[in-house]
C-alpha positions in Angstrom: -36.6 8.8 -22.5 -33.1 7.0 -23.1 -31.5 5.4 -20.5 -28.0 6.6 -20.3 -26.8 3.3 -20.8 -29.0 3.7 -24.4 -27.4 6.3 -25.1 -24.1 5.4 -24.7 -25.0 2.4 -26.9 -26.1 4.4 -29.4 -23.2 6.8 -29.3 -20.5 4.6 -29.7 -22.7 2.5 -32.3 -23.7 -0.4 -31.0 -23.6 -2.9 -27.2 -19.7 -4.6 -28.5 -18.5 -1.2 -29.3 -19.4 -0.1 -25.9 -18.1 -2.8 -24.3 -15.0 -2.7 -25.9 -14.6 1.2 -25.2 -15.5 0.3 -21.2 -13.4 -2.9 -20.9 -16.4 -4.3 -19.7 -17.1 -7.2 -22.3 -20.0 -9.3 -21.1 -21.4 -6.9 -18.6 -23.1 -4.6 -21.1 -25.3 -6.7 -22.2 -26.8 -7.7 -18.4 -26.4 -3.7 -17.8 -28.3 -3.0 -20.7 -31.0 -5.5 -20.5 -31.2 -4.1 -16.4 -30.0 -7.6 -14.8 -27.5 -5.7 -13.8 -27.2 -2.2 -11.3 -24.8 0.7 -12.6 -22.3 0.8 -10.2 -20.9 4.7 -9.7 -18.2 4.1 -11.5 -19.4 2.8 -14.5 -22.6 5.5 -14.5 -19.6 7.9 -14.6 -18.4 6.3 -17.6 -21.2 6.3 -19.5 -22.1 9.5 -18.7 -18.1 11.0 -20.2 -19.4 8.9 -23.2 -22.4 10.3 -24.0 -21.7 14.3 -22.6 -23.5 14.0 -19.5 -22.6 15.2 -16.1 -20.2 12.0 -14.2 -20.6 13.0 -11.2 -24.4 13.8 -11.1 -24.6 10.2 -12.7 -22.2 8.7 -10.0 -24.3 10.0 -7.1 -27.6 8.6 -8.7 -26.2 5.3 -9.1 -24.9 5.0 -5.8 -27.7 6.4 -4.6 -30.1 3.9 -6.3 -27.9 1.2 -5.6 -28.2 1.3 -1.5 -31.0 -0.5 0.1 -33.3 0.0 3.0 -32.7 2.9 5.7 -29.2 3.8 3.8 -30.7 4.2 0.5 -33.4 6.4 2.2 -30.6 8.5 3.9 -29.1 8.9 0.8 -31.7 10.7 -0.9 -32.4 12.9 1.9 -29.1 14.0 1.6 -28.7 14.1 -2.2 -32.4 15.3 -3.0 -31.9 18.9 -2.4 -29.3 18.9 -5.3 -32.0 17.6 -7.9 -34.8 19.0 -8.8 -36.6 16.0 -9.2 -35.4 12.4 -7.7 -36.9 10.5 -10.6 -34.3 11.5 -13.1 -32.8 8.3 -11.5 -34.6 7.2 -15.1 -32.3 9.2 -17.3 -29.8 6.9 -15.8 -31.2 4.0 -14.2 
């Protein structure tokens, strides 16, 4: 399965192109390569890019972003609204 970040790549036809479209020049690459987290905003991003759903890609991101006890709050809360918590993959 694609990452979203893949598929944004592939959408807009290659890593500069992306970059360029998300004012995000050397980040990109570190996102793409997975040295760097998603933050919400960006998942959001991507996910207008390549037709996804922004906010559904938001609250993964955040979601997968917290550590420790907040991060298992957080999916307590959010799991309920996905039918599966590993499609943290289509994104992550």
């Amino acid at each position: 399965m694609q990452t979203l970040i893949d598929k944004a790549i592939t959408v807009c036809g290659g890593v500069a192109k992306l970059a360029v479209r998300l004012d995000v020049q050397a980040n990109v690459i570190s996102m793409h390569r997975g040295g760097r987290p998603l933050s919400p905003e960006t998942a959001s991003e991507l996910a207008h890019v390549t037709g996804d759903d922004a906010c559904e890609a938001a609250i993964i991101a955040m979601v997968f972003r917290a550590k420790g006890r907040k991060k298992q709050t957080l999916i307590s809360i959010f799991k309920s609204q996905f039918e599966d918590i590993s499609i943290e993959k289509k994104y992550l």
